[in-house]
N, C-alpha and C positions, 0 to 999 in steps of 0.2 A: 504494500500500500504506500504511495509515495504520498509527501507532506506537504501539509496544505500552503500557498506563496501568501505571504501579507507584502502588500507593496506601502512602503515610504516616500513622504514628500523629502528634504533635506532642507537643511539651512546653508544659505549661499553666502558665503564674504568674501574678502580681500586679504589673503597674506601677506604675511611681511614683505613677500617680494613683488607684489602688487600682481597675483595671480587670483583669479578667480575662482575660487574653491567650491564644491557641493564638499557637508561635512556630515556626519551622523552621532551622536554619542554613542559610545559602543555599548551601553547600558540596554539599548533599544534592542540589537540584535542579539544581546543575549537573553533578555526579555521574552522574544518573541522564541529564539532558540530553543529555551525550559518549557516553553509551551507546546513545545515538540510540531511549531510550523516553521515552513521554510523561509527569511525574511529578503525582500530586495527594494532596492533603494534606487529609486528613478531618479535619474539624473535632471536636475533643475535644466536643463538647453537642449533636451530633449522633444520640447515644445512641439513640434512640426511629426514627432515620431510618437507621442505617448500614446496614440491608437495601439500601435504594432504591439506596444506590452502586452494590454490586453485583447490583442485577436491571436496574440501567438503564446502568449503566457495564462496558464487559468490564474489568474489571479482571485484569489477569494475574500480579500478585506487589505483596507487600507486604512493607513494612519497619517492623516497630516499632523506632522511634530513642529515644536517649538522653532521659533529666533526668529528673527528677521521682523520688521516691523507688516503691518499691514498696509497697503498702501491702497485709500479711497478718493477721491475726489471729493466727495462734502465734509471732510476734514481741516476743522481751521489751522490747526497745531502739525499740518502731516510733515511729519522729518523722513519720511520715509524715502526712500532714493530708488534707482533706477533698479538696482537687486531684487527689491520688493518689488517694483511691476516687474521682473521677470518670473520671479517666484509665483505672484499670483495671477500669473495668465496661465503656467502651466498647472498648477491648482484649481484654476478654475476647468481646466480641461478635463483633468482628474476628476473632478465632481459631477461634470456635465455626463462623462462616460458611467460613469458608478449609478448616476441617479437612472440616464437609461438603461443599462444591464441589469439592475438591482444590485449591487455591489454593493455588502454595509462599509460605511465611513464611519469613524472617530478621528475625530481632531482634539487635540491635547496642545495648551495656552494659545496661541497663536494659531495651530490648525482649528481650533475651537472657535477665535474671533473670525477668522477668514470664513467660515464654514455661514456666520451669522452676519456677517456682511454680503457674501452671497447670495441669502435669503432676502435679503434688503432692511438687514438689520444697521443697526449704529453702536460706535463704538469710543469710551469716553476716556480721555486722557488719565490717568493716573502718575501723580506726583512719584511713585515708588514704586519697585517690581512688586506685582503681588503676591510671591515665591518669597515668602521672607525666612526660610527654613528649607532642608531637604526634605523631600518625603522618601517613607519607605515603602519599597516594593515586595509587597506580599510571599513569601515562600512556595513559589510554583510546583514545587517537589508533594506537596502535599494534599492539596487540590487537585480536582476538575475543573478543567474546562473544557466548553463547548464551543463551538464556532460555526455557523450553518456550514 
């Protein structure tokens, strides 16, 4: 029986050496690893290609993850930069495909706000990160889970 794929969005920045990076916490793909599915990580400038994932990959669930800012237009405060609309045009792609195949989505901080800007929700500046502590990740070893 081979294991089920979860695809990832990634957070895009600038390296020291002023290279463009997709990055992941590796937290994520061990995460999903205990969970005994397979994880892969779409590359953010894949844009023009994220069809092909899913007609040639069964992809069964997707997470958009953390960083990068949101970036909207009815935003008075938007510091958001060009990274951001690239992140969220191929997110929005992601979501457009997911909603017509049925594909469930979770988004977690930022896949969470993009998910609800989406919807035509709004999103309000906060003076501080609202992560003001780690969390912990539940002991996979012990548990079920399910996943359609």
């Amino acid at each position: 029986m081979s294991k089920k794929i979860i695809a990832f969005s990634q957070n895009i920045k600038i390296n020291q050496y002023q290279e463009i990076e997709d990055c992941l916490n590796i937290r994520w793909t061990e995460f999903i690893d205990k969970l005994n599915f397979l994880p892969l990580q779409i590359p953010t400038m894949c844009n023009n290609n994220v069809e092909q994932y899913f007609k040639n990959i069964n992809i069964q669930g997707v997470i958009l993850t953390g960083g990068n800012d949101v970036y909207y237009k009815s935003s008075k405060n938007n510091n958001s930069n060009s990274l951001s609309k690239k992140r969220n045009n191929l997110e929005r792609k992601i979501l457009e495909i997911c909603i017509k195949n049925e594909v469930p989505v979770l988004g977690v901080c930022r896949g969470m706000q993009f998910i609800n800007v989406f919807f035509g929700g709004k999103l309000s500046k906060l003076e501080c990160h609202s992560a003001k502590e780690k969390h912990k990740i539940i002991n996979c070893e012990k548990k079920t889970y399910k996943f359609p």
